[in-house]
C-alpha positions as CSV (number, residue, x, y, z in Angstrom):
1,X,36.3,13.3,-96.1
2,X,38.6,15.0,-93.7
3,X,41.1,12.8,-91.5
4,X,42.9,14.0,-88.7
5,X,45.5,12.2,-86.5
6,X,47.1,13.3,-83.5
7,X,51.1,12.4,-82.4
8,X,51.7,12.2,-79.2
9,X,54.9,10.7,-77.5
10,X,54.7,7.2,-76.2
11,X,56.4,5.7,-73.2
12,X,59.3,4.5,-74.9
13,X,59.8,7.8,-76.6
14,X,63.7,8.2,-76.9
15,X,65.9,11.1,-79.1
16,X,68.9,8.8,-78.5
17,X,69.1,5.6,-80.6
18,X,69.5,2.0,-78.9
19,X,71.6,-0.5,-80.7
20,X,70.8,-3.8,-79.7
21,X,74.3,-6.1,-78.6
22,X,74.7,-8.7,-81.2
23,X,77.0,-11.0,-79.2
24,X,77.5,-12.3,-76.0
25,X,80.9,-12.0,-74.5
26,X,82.5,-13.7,-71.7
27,X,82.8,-10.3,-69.4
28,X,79.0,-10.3,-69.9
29,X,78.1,-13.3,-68.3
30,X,80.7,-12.9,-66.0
31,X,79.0,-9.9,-64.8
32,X,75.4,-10.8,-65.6
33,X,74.6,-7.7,-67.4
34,X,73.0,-9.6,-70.8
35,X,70.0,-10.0,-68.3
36,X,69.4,-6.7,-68.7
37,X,70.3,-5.7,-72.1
38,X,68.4,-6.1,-75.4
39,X,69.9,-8.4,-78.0
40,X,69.1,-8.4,-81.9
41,X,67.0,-11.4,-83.2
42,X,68.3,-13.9,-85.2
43,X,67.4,-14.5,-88.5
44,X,67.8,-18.1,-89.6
45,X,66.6,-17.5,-92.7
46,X,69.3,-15.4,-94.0
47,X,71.8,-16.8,-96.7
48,X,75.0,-15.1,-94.5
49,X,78.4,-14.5,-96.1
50,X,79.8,-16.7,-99.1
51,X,83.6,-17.9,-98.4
52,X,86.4,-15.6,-99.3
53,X,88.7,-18.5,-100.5
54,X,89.0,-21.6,-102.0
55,X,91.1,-21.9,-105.3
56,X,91.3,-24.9,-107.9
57,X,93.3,-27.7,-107.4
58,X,96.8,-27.8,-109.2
59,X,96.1,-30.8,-111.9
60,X,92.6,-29.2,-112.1
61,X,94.5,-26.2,-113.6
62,X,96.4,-28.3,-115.8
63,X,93.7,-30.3,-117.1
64,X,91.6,-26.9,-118.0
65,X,95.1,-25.5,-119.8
66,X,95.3,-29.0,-121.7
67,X,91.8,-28.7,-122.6
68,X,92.5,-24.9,-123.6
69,X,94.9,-26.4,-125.8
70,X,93.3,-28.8,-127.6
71,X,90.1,-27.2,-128.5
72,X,92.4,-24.6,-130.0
73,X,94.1,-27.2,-131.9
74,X,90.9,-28.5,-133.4
């Protein structure tokens, strides 16, 4: 069995690449050009970012080093 497909260009057929806005900002609305721009969808499903802080509390600390401490002891 032969196949054959033929490739033609579409209508939206485009050598430069579209990057869809990801935010809206307040000069857009101002304007009213996010009427006519294409925005990325959302996706509510992903996990985002996890926090870039958070430390242990001070007494926390201690009571880990205290606990160090006496394991070591016996």
């Amino acid at each position: 069995t032969l196949k054959s497909y033929w490739i033609r260009r579409g209508s939206a057929f485009s050598t430069a690449l579209a990057r869809p806005e990801t935010e809206l900002t307040p000069e857009m609305i101002s304007t009213g050009s996010w009427r006519r721009l294409p925005f990325k969808p959302y996706n509510f499903s992903s996990l985002g970012l996890p926090p870039a802080c958070g430390h242990l509390h001070p007494l926390l600390k201690v009571r880990s080093e205290l606990r160090q401490i006496f394991l070591e002891m016996g």
